[in-house]
N, C-alpha and C positions, 0 to 999 in steps of 0.2 A: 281115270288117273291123270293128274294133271300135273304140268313141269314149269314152274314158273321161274324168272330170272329177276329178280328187284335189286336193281342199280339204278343208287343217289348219284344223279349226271352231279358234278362239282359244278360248284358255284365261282364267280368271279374267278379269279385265278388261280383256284384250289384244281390242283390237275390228279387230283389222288380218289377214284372215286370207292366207292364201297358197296358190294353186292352182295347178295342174300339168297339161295337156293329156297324155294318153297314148291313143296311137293303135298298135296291131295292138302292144302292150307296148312301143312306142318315145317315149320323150319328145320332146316337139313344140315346146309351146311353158310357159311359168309366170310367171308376175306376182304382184301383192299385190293386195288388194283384193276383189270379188266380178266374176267376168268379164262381160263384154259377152254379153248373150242371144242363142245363135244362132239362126240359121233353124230347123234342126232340131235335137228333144231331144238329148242324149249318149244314150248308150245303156249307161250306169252313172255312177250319182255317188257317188265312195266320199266322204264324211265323215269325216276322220278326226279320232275323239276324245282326245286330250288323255289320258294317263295320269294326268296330275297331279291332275287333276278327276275322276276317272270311278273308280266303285270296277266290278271284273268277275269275277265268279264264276261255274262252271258247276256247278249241283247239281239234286240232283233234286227232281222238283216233278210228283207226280203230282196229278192234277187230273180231273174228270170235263168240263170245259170248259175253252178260253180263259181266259175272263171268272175263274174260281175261280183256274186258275194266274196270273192280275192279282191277283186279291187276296189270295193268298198269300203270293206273293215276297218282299213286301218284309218281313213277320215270321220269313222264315226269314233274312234278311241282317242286321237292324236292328240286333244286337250287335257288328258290325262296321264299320258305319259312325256316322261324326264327326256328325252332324246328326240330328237327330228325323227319323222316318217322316215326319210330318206334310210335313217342309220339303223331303224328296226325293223327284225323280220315279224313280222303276222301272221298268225296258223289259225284259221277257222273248222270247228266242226260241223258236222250235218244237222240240219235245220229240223226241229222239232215241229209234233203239230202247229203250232202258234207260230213259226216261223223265226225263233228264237237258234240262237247257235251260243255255243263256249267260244270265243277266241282270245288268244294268249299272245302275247307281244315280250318281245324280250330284246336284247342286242344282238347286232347280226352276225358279230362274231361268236358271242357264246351260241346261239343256236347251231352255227357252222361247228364249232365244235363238239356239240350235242350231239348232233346228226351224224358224224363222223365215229364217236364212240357206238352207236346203234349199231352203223353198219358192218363194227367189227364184229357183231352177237348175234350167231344164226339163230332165231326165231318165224315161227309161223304167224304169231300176230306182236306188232311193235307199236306199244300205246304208252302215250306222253301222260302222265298225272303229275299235279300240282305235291307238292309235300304235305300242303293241307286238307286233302283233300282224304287221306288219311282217317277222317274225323265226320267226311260229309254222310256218312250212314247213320249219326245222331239223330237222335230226335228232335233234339233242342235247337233253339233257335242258333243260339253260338256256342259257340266250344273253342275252348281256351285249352292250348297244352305248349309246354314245351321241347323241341327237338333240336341240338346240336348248338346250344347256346343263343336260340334265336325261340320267342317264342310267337306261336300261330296261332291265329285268330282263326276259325273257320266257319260263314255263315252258309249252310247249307240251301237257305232258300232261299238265299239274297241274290239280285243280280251281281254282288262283286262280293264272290263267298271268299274270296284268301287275302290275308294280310299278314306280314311279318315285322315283328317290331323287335329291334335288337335289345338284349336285355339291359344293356346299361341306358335305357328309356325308357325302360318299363312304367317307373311312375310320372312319366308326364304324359306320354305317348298313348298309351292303353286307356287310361281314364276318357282321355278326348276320344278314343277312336269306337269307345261303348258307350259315351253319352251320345256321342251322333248319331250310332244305331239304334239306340232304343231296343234291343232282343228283348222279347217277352217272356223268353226263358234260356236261364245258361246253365253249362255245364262246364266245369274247372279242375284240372289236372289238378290231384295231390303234391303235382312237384312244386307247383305254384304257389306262393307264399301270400294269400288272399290280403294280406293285413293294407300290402301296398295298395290297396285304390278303395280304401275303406271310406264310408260319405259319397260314394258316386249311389243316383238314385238307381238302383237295378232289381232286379228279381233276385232272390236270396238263389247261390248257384248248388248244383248239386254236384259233389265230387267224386271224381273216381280215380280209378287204381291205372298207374304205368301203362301202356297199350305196346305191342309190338307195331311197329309202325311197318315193317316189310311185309308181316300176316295179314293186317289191316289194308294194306293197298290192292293185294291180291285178293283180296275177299274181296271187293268194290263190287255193286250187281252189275249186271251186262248192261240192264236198261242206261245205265252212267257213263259205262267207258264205251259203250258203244256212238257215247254222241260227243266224246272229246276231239280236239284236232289233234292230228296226226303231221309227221314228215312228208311230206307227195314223194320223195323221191327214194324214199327207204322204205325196201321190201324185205330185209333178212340178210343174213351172209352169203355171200355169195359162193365160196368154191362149196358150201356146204350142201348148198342147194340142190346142184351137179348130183351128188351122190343120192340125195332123196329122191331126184325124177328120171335115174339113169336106166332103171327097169324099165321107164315109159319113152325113150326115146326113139326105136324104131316106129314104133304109134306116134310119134309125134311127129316124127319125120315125115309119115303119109298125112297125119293131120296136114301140117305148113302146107305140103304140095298143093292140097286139095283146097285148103285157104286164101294160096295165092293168085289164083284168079278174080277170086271173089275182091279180094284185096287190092288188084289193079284195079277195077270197077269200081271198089267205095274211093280209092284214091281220088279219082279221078271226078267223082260227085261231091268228097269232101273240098276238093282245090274249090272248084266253083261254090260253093256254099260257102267257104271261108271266101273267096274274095267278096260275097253280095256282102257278108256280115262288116269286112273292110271298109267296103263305102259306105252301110250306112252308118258305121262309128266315125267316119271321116265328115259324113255329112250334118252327123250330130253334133262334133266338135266344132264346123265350121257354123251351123246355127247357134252355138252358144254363143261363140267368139262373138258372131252380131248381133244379137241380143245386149251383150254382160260385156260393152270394147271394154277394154284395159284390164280386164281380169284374166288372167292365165289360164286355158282349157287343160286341168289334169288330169280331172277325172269329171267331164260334165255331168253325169247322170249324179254323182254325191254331191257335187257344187250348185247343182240346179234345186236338188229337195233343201239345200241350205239359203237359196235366195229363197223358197218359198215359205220357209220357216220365219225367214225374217220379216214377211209380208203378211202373218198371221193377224189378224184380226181387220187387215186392211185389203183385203178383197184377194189372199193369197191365193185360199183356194177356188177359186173361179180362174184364176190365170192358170195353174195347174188344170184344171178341163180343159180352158179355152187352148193353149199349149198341145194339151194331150187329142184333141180334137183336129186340130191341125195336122198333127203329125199323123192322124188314120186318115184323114182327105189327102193328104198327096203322096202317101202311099197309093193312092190308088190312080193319079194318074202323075205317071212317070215324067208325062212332056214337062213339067212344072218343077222350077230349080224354087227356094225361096231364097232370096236374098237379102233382106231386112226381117225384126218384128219388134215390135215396140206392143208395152202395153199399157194403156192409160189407164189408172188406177182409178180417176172419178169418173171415168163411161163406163168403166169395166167393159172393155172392148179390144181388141188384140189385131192392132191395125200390124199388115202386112204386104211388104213389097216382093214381088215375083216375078220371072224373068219366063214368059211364055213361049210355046214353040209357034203359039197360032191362036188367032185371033177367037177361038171355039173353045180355048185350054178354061174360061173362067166357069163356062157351060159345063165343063166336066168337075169341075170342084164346086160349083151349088150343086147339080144332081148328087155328089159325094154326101157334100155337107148335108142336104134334107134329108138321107138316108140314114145319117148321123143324129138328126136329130138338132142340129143347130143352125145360125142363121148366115149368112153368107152376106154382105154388102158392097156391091162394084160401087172403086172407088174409081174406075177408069184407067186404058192402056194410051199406052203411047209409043210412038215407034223410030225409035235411032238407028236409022241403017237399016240392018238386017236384025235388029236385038226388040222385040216386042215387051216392055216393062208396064208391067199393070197393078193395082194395088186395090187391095181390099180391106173387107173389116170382117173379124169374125167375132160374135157374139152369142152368150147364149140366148134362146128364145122366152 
């Protein structure tokens, strides 16, 4: 038996939202406003976000971490969205086999306001869905329906399935936005007045009947909303919480005790792990910066795969090894600062200047480098003071 909560988060400066009880997938009860706090949590609260506001794409986003696919996302969307990076929040979800995610971008005030109505709604699981999304259990290619005077485009296996086009565009706006998709097959709400985009070349669509749009978001399979993004910092209501886990608190109180040393311990290994991870994001930023002078370090690891893009077909990706080769040789001996790198595109070679402890450090980066598999060339040291500067070439073999 299941207790669902579906509330339309308001869009733009609509503060009036509207909710919908759905129980074992049957409609219960719905009203305006933010409901009355039950006894017990729901046991899902779908959100649902506003196409008009929400920009949604799924692409890939490989990442060695969370935290890195957060800070990539939003430079791999920023050319498609209306507002500066700065003024938009970014929500990514969990990476699919392919390495694929949802993520959502919207304004950072409406999300702040999004997030704010969630947390007044004691629920067990709190999941953000599109309005269009609604529709993504189709078969069809796209699906056209109208909701709240606005109508939705939804491609279910596109990577950019939601579009909202307000209805007083309908006939300029929709004709262009399905002759650039090209669906091989559609399917068209009855409330939709087909005659408007008659002469666009498409698949003859097939129509259906009114849909409950608050049954249909609850219905969503898990495989879906389990790989949408989410709020990080919204877990449910909170005094509500208290009362569900108040049976379990002496137990939990010997839990903590018993976790608390364990927890001095990880503190204490996480501080050190965060700070190695510190220097080497500071030493990655300060390698770009001399690589790329005059370009702003904001995010090097999405600005660096953007200089390599733009060096496609002209010996990118070999600098990407040669680069990615580098960075696993002096990982391995520490005495070695790099202080330049330059890559000459007609040797295809990745001359580099380095700042030695000792006159033996270049002996330790060819043994590196042969074990790498690449070639190593003394370009020769030289010695100012107490500062040993030596410069080489790396290449591949």
């Amino acid at each position: 038996m299941s207790r669902d909560l579906v509330i339309r988060a308001p869009a733009g400066g609509d503060a009036n939202p509207h909710w919908v009880l759905v129980q074992d997938g049957r409609r219960k009860r719905s009203g305006d406003g933010v409901p009355a706090v039950p006894e017990t949590p729901y046991d899902r609260l779908f959100l649902v976000l506003p196409s008009s506001d929400l920009f949604v794409a799924r692409v890939p986003l490989p990442a060695r971490s969370e935290r890195e696919a957060r800070q990539a996302a939003p430079f791999l969307i920023e050319d498609e969205l209306a507002a500066p990076v700065e003024d938009t929040a970014t929500l990514i979800g969990p990476a699919d086999g392919d390495g694929r995610r949802y993520v959502y971008a919207m304004r950072r005030e409406l999300a702040e306001r999004w997030q704010a109505l969630a947390a007044r709604i004691p629920a067990r699981r709190i999941l953000l869905v599109p309005d269009v999304f609604a529709a993504m259990d189709f078969s069809e290619d796209a699906v056209l329906f109208a909701d709240r005077g606005h109508l939705l485009l939804c491609r279910p296996r596109a990577d950019r399935p939601a579009l909202c086009i307000e209805d007083a565009l309908l006939a300029d706006a929709l004709p262009a936005a399905l002759a650039e998709a090209k669906p091989d097959s559609l399917a068209v709400a009855d409330s939709i007045d087909w005659t408007e985009i008659v002469g666009i070349p498409l698949p003859k669509p097939r129509r259906f009947a009114a849909f409950d749009l608050a049954r249909a978001i609850a219905a969503l399979p898990e495989t879906l909303i389990d790989r949408l993004p989410g709020f990080a910092t919204v877990r449910g209501g909170g005094a509500s919480w208290l009362t569900v886990l108040s049976p379990f608190r002496r137990a939990g109180m010997a839990l903590a005790a018993s976790l608390l040393v364990a927890a001095v311990l990880l503190g204490a290994e996480g501080i050190y792990y965060q700070s190695q991870r510190a220097a080497i994001d500071d030493a990655g930023t300060a390698l770009f910066s001399a690589t790329f002078p005059g370009t702003p370090a904001v995010n090097p690891e999405v600005q660096l795969r953007r200089q390599i893009e733009a060096l496609e077909g002209a010996g990118g990706s070999d600098f990407l090894a040669l680069a990615t080769a580098l960075a696993e040789i002096t990982r391995g001996v520490d005495s070695v600062q790099i202080d330049t790198m330059r890559y000459d595109r007609a040797l295809n070679v990745l001359n580099v200047t380095a700042v030695y402890a000792g006159f033996s450090d270049f002996e330790a980066l060819a043994r590196a480098a042969g074990e790498l598999g690449v070639v190593l060339e003394d370009g020769g040291v030289r010695q100012t003071g107490n500062t040993l500067t030596g410069e080489f070439a790396v290449r591949l073999p």
